[in-house]
N, C-alpha and C positions, 0 to 999 in steps of 0.2 A: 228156322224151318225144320231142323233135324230135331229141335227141340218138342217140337208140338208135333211130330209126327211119332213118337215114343211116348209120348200119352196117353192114357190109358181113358176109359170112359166114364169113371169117377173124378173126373176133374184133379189126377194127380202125375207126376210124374212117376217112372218108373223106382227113384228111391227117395220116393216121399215127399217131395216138394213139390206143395199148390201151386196151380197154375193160377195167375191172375186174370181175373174172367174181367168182364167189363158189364157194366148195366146201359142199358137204354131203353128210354119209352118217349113218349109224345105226349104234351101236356097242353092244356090252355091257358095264356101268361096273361096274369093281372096283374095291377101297382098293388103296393102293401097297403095303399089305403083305403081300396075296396075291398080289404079281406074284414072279417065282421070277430067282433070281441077281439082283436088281439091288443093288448097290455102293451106291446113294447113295438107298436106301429112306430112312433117317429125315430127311436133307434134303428131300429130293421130300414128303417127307409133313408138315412143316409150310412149306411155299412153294406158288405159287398156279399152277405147269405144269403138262399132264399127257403122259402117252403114250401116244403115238398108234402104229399098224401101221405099216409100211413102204412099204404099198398106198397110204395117204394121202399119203407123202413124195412117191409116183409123181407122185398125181393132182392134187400140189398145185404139183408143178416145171412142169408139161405148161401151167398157169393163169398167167393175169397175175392175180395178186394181189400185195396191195402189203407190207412187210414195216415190221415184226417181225408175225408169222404172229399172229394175236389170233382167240380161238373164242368164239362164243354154245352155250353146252351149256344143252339144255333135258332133264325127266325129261320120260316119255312117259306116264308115269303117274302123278304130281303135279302138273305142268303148271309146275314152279317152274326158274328159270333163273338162270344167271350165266354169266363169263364169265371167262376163264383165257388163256394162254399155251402153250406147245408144249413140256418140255423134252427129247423124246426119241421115235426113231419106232423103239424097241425092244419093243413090244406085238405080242401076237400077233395074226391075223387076225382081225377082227372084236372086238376087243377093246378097252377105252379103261381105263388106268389113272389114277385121281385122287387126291388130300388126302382123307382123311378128314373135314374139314371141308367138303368142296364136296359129297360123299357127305351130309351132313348138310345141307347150305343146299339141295339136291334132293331132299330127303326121298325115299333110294332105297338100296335095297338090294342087297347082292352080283346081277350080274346081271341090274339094270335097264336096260329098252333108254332112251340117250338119243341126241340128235341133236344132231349137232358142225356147226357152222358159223360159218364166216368173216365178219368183222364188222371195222368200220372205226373205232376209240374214240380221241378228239380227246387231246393230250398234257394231263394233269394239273398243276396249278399250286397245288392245295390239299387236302386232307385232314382232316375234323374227326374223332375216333377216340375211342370210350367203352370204355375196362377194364371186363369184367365180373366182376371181384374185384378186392375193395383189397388184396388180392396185390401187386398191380401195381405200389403205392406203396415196395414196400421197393426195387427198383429205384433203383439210387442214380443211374444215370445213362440214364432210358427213351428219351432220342430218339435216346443211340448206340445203342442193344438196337435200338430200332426199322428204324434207319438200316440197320444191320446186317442185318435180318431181312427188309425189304422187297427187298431184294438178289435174292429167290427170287421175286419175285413179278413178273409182266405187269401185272398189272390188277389195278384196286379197282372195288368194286361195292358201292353204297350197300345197307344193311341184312344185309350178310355178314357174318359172324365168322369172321375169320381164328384162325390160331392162332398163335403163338409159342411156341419153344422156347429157353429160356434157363436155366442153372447148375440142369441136371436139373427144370426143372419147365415145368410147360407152363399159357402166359397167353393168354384167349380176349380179342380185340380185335372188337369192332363198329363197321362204320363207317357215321358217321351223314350227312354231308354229304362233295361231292365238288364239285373245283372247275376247269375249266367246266364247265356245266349243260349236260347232251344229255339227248335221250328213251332213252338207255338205260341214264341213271344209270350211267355207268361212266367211268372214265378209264384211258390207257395210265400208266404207271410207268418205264419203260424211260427211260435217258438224257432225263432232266427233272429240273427244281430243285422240288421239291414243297415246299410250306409245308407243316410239323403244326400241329394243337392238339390238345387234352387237355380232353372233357368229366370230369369227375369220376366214379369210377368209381361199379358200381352195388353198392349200400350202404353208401356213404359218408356219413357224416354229419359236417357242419363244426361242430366242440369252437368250445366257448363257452370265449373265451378268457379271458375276463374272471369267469366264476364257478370256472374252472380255478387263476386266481392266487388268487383269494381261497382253495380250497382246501388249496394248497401252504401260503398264508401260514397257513391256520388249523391244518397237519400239524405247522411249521415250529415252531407255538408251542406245542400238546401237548408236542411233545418235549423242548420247553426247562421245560416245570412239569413233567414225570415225569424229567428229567434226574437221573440220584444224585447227580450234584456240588450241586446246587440244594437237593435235598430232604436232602442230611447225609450221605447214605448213601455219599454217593462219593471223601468226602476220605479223607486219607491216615489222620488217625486212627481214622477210624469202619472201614475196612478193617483194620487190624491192631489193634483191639481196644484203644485204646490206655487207658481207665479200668478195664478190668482188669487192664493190665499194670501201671498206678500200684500198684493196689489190692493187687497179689500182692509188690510190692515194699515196699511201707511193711507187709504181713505179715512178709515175711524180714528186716526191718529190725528188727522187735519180738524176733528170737530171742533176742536176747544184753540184757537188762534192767538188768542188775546196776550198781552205782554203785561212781565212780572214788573213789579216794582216795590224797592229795597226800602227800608223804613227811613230811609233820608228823604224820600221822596224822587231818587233818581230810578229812571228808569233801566228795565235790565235787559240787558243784546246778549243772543248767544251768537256765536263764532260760527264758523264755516267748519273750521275745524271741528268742532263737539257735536256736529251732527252726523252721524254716522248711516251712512247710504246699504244698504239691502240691496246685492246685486246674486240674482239667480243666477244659476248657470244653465252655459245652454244644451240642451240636451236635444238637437234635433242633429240630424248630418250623421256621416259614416261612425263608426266607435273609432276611437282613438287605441292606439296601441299600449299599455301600460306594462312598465318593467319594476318589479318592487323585489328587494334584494330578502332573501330566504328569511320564513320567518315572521312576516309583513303582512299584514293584511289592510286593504283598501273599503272604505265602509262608503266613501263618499263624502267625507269632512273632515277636517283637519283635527287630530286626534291631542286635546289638552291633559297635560301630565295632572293625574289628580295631587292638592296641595292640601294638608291637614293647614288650616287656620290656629288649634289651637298649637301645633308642632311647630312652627313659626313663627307664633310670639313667644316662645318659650325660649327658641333661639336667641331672637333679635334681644331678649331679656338678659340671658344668660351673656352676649356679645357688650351689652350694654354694662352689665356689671366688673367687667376683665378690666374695660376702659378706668374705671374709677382708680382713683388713688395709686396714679400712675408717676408723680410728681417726685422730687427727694425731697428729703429729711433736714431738719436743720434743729440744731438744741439752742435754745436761750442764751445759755453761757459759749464763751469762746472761751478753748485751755491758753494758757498763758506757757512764753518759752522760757525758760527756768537759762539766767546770767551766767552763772554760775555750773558748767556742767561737774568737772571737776570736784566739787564739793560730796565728801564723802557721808550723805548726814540720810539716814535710815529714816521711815518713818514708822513710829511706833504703831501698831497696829493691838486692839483686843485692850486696851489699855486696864492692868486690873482698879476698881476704885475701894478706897478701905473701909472696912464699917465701920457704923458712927458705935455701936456698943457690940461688947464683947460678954458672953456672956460664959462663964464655966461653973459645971454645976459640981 
């Protein structure tokens, strides 16, 4: 009060410092999408500026007001108010283009008079924000969407829903708390580091994680007792039929009956023995429990060690041949035992013989 009463009538103090005046006038509010030629209608229409006439631009250069240019718009006839940003003085006389959303948070219709005024909103440091669709959640990365989208926007204003426009669909944002506290529940956005959070959108409800596992587990195990492989139906024989195919083979085995007969004239009997019976197994009833020691694997048939034929008669060759000439020794002549040990008599060995001529030359 001391301070504006030491004012002078050129709008200054007495040692030189503006006073900050305020603007105000009365406009007719329309959506951004009845404004005609404008280029960047679907941006403007989810961000938080609006447009203003030209006449404002005038009256707003002529004023010491302080910047980035910030409005209180009230409706004249709902009595309901927020507060927005400037992005343009391409509106016609007497005209105020907005969001659609702000058109909605003033409950006002094409044509309502509201009243634009200059307002002074402390720099923001916090933001608490509720999704009103779990929409919102498929959003794989919402704080760059947000980051993004608060771009277009001046101001936030407690208990507004903003909108968002992202990969063709459009997500309604309510903001629930705002951080510093002023009496007009607002904050600037402009070049500031803004904290978010994320209340939980609305009807959201938080899964019981814990009767969810149990679920799965109890899906998990349904499917393993109606499994076909469990229940018979699934192996390899119950699929190609395979005791029928026994059963159609040991019929074409029955065509030819007749009995052999040996070139003596006798007839020839096979044994009980040499016939060897084909018995399937049974594959219908619970699974059996099988325990096969590390390392094993079970196919279904008893697993025969492969044998090289020729590595086996090579064996049986080589075993055969060790056998041979396994016998002793015996010489013709038996040595005779000499009477006489005693006798001291050498035997001549290398005996030289003389030649029969001599010849010296």
């Amino acid at each position: 009060m001391e301070m504006a009463a030491n004012a002078g009538e050129d709008g200054y103090f007495g040692n030189g410092v503006p006073i900050a005046q305020t603007f105000e006038d009365y406009f007719r509010c329309y959506p951004v999408e009845m404004m005609p030629d404008a280029s960047n209608k679907e941006t403007a229409n989810y961000g938080g500026k609006v447009f203003l006439p030209q006449s404002a631009l005038h009256r707003l250069t002529m004023m010491n007001i302080r910047y980035p240019m910030l409005f209180n718009i009230t409706s004249e006839s709902s009595g309901k108010s927020t507060h927005s940003g400037v992005l343009e003085f391409t509106a016609e006389e007497g005209r105020c283009y907005m969001p659609q959303w702000i058109m909605d948070t003033l409950v006002a219709e094409p044509g309502t008079l509201v009243k634009v005024q200059t307002t002074d909103l402390p720099q923001g440091s916090f933001v608490k924000l509720e999704p009103q669709s779990v929409d919102f959640l498929e959003i794989s990365d919402p704080r760059a969407v947000l980051e993004n989208a608060l771009r277009n926007f001046a101001t936030l204003t407690v208990n507004d829903i903003i909108e968002l426009h992202y990969n063709d669909q459009i997500y309604k944002i309510k903001v629930l708390e705002v951080k510093p506290e002023s009496e007009s529940n607002s904050i600037c956005v402009i070049e500031t580091d803004l904290e978010t959070d994320f209340a939980p959108p609305v009807g959201y409800v938080e899964p019981d994680y814990k009767k969810q596992k149990e679920d799965n587990a109890k899906l998990r195990r349904e499917k393993a007792l109606h499994a076909p492989s469990l229940r018979g139906e699934g192996s390899m024989a119950k699929q190609i039929n395979y005791s029928k195919l026994v059963s159609k083979n040991e019929s074409q085995g029955d065509a030819f009956q007749g009995t052999g007969v040996k070139l003596s004239g006798k007839k020839v009997s096979k044994e009980a023995s040499d016939i060897e019976e084909i018995k399937t197994p049974d594959l219908t009833g619970p699974p059996k429990h099988l325990d096969l020691p590390d390392g094993y694997l079970f196919f279904g048939f008893p697993v025969v060690p492969y044998k090289d034929e020729v590595e086996e008669a090579e064996k049986q060759r080589e075993q055969s041949q060790d056998q041979l000439f396994k016998g002793e020794g015996h010489t013709l002549r038996h040595a005779k035992k000499r009477k006489d040990k005693n006798n001291a008599q050498f035997p001549v060995k290398n005996k030289a013989h003389s030649p029969d001529t001599i010849v010296i030359d």
